[in-house]
C-alpha positions in Angstrom: -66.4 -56.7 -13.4 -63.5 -54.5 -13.0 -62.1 -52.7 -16.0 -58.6 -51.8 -16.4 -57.7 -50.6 -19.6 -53.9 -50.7 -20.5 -52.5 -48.4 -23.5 -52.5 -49.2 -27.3 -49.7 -50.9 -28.7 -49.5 -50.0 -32.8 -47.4 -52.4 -34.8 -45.7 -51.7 -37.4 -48.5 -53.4 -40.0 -50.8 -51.5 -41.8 -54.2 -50.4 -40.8 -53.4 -52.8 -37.6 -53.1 -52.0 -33.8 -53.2 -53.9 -30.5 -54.8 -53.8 -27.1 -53.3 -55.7 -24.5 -55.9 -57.2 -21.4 -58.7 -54.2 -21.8 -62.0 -54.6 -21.6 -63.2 -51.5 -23.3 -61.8 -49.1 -26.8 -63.8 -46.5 -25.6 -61.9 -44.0 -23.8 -58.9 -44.6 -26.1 -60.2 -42.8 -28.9 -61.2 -45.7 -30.9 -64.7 -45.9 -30.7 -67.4 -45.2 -33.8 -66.2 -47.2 -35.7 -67.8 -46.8 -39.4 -67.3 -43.4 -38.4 -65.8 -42.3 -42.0 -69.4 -42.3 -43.5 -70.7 -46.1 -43.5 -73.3 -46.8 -45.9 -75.4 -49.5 -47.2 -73.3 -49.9 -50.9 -70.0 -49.6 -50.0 -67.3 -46.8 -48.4 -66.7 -46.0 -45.4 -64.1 -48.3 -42.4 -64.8 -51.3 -41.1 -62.8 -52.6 -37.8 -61.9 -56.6 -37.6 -61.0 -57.5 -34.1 -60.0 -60.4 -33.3 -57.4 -62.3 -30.8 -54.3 -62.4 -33.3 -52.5 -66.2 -31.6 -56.3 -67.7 -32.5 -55.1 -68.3 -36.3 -58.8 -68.9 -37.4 -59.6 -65.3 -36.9 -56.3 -63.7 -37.9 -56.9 -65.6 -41.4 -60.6 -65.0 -41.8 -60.1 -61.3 -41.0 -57.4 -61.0 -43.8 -60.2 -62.6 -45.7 -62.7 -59.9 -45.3 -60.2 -57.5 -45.6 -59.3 -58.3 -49.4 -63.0 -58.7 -50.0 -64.5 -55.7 -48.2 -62.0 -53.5 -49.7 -62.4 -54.7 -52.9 -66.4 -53.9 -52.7 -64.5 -50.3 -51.6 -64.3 -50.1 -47.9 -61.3 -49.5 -46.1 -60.3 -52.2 -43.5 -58.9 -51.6 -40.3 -57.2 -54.2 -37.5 -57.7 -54.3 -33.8 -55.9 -57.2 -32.2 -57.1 -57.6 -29.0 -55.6 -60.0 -26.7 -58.6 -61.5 -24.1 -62.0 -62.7 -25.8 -63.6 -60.9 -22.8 -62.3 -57.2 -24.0 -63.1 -58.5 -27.8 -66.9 -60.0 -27.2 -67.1 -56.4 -24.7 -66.0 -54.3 -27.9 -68.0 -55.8 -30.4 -71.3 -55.2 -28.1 -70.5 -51.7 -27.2 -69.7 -50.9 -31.1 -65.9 -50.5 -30.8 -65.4 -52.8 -33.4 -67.4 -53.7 -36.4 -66.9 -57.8 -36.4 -65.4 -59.9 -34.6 -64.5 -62.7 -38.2 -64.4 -66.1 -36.3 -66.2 -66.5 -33.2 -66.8 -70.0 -31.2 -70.4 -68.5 -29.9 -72.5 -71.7 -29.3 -69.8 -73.6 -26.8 -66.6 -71.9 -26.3 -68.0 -68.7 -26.0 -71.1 -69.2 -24.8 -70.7 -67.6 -21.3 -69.3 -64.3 -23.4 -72.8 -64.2 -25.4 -75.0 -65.2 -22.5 -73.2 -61.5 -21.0 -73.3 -59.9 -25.0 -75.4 -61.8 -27.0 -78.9 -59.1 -26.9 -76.3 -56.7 -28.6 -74.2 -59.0 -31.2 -75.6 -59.3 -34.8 -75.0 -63.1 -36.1 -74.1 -62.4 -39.2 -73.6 -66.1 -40.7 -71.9 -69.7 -40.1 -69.2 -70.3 -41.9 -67.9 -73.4 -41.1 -69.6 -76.4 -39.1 -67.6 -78.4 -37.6 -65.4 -77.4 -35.3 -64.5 -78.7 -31.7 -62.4 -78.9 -28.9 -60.0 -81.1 -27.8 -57.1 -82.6 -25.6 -54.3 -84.3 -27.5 -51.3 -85.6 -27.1 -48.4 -86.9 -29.4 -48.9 -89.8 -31.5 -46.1 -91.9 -29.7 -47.9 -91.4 -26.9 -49.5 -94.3 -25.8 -52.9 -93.4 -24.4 -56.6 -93.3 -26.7 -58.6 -91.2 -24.4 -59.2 -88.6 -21.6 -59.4 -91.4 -19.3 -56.1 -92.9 -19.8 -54.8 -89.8 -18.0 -56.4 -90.5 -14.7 -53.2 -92.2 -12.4 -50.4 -91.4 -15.2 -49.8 -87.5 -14.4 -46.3 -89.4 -14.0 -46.0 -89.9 -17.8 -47.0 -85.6 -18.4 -44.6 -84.1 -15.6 -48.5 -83.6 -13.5 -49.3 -80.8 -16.5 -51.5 -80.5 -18.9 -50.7 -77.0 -21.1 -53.1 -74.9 -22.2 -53.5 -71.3 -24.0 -54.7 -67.8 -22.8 -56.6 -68.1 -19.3 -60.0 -66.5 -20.3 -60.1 -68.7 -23.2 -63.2 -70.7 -23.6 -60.9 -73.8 -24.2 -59.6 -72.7 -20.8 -62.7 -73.0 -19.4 -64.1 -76.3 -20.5 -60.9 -77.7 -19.4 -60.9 -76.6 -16.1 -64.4 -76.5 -15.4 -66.0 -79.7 -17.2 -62.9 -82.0 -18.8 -61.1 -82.3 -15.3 -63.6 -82.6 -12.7 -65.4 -85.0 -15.3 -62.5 -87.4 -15.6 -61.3 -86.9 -11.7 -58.2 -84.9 -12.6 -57.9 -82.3 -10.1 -55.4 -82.5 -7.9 -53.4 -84.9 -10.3 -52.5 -82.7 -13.1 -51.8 -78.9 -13.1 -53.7 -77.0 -16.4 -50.7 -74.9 -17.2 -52.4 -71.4 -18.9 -50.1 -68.6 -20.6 -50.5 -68.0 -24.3 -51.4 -70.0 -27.5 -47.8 -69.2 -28.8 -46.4 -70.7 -25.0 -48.8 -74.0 -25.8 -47.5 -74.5 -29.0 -43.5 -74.0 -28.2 -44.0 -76.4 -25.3 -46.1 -78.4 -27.8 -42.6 -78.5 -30.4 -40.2 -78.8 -27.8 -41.9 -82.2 -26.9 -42.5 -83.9 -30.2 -38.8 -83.1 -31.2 -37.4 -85.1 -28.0 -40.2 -86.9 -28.8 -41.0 -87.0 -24.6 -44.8 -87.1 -23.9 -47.2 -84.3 -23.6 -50.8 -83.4 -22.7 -52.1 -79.9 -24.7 -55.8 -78.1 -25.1 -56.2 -78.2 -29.2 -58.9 -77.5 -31.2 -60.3 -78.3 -34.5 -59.7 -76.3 -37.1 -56.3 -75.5 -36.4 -52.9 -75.7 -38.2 -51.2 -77.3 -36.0 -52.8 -80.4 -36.1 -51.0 -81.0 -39.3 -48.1 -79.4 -38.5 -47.3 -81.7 -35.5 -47.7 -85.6 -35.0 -50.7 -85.4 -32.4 -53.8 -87.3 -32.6 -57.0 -86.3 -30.4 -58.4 -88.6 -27.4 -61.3 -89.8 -27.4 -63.4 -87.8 -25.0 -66.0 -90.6 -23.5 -68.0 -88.3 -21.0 -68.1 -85.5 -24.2 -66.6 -83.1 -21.5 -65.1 -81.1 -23.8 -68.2 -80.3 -25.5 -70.2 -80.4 -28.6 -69.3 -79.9 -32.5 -69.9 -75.9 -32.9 -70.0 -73.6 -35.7 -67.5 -70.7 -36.2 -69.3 -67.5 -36.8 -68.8 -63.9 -38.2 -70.7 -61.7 -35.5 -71.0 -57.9 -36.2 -71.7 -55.0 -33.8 -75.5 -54.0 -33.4 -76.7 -52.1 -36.3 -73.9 -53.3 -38.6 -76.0 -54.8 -41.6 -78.0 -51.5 -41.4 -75.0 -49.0 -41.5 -73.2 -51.8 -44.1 -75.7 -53.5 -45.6 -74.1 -54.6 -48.8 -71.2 -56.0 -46.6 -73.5 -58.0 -43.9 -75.2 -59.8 -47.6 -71.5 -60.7 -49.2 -70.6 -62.1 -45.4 -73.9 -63.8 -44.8 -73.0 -66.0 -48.2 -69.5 -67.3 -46.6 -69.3 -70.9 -46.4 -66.1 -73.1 -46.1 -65.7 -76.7 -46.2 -62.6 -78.7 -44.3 -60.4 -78.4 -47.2 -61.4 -74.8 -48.4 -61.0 -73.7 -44.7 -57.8 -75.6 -43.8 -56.2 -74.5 -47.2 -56.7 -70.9 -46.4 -55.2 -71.0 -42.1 -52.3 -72.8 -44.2 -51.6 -70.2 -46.5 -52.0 -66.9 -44.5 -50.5 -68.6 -41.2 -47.8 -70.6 -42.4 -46.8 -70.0 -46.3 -47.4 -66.1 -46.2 -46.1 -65.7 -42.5 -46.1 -61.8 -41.9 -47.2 -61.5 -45.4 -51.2 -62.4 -44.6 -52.5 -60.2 -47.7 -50.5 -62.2 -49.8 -51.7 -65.7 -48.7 -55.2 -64.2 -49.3 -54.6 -63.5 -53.0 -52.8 -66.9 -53.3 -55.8 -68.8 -51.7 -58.5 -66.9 -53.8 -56.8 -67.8 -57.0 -56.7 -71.5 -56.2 -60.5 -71.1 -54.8 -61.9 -68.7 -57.4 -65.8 -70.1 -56.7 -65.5 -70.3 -53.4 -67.2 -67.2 -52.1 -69.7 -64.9 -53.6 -69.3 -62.6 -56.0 -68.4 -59.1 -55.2 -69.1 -55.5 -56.9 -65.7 -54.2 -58.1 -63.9 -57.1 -60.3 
């Protein structure tokens, strides 16, 4: 594997930094993490990393955040922009948890390569999935509709971020399954480059094929509907997952218990992405409050309040 490690980018959030396309935090000066005196009853950091376009993880970590510092830890952001560098960090201890992973499907190459040094902390929600969707004037039902109408979809099918595991099913198992290659083009740049192709379509109402998944806000927010995936090419139901650095519920072990008690049903989950992505936009800390006042039984108790 060749690493090439670009500079950190800080924004201008608090406690919350970037890394663009590395594979490593070591050698930037950002490794130990816990490194302010971790203990098993609170104090000490904690480091979420996460990719910040996947919205699942960008809620779930403002989540944690209000929590964890609330049982007295201080919270600190990495965003880091390939699942590679961020399943790569987590292993080597750079971060402490990564707050949503996909690790049984999605990800599964990524933990097959980390997995001996990954803590699975706990599931926290069941049922998520991938899958291709189009608008809901469009008028196919499933995957194999597409075969011999690349004419209706411009010969393109728009994906996210290349080393996605989204990507990967889509290009490795949904296209040769349903004879695609060679017909359609799987267009990869960014989530945010999906979804503005995604709006652009649905508001001249033209027709589009994108890579969704399930949870995810967008669903709601735009008229798509998911086809039906005959040849299960795009994979199983999966569980999102809070995966912590080796030796986390050691170092943290009051944390790793209040995490390990996280469970979120369809509405509980899809309330919260709503919130924090869309209502609270840029103002993630606040959507957190909002959502725990409306959900006050929700998760387990913490020391603290």
């Amino acid at each position: 594997m060749t690493v090439r490690r670009t500079p950190l980018i800080t924004r201008p959030l608090t406690r919350r930094s970037a890394l663009l396309g590395g594979v490593g935090l070591a050698g930037l000066g950002l490794a130990a993490c816990g490194s302010d005196g971790g203990s098993g009853s609170g104090g000490g950091t904690i480091t979420l990393g996460y990719v910040p376009s996947w919205t699942d993880g960008l809620s779930t970590a403002y989540l944690l955040q209000n929590r964890l510092e609330t049982m007295g830890y201080t919270v600190e952001h990495q965003e880091i922009e390939q699942p590679a560098a961020l399943y790569s960090a987590l292993a080597s201890g750079d971060i402490d948890i990564y707050p949503s992973a996909w690790p049984e499907v999605t990800h599964e190459k990524y933990m097959a390569e980390y997995g001996e040094d990954i803590e699975d902390l706990a599931t926290y929600y069941k049922n998520a999935v991938l899958t291709i969707a189009v608008p809901e004037y469009t008028d196919i039902t499933s995957i194999a509709d597409l075969k011999g109408n690349a004419d209706m979809f411009g010969g393109k099918i728009y994906g996210i971020e290349p080393g996605a595991g989204l990507t990967g099913v889509t290009q490795d198992s949904m296209m040769p399954a349903y004879e695609l290659d060679g017909e359609y083009e799987l267009v990869t740049s960014s989530t945010a480059a999906m979804l503005s192709e995604l709006k652009k379509a649905t508001e001249a109402e033209t027709d589009i094929v994108v890579t969704l998944w399930r949870p995810f806000w967008a669903n709601s927010t735009f008229a798509v509907k998911d086809l039906e995936d005959p040849e299960g090419a795009m994979g199983e139901t999966e569980g999102l997952h809070f995966l912590a650095r080796p030796g986390f519920s050691e170092d943290f072990a009051d944390a790793a218990e209040f995490i390990s008690g996280i469970a979120l049903d369809d509405e509980q989950y899809g309330s919260l992405e709503d919130l924090v992505v869309n209502d609270y936009t840029d103002k993630e800390a606040e959507g957190v409050e909002k959502w725990l006042e409306e959900n006050p039984d929700v998760l387990p108790a913490v020391e603290g309040e």
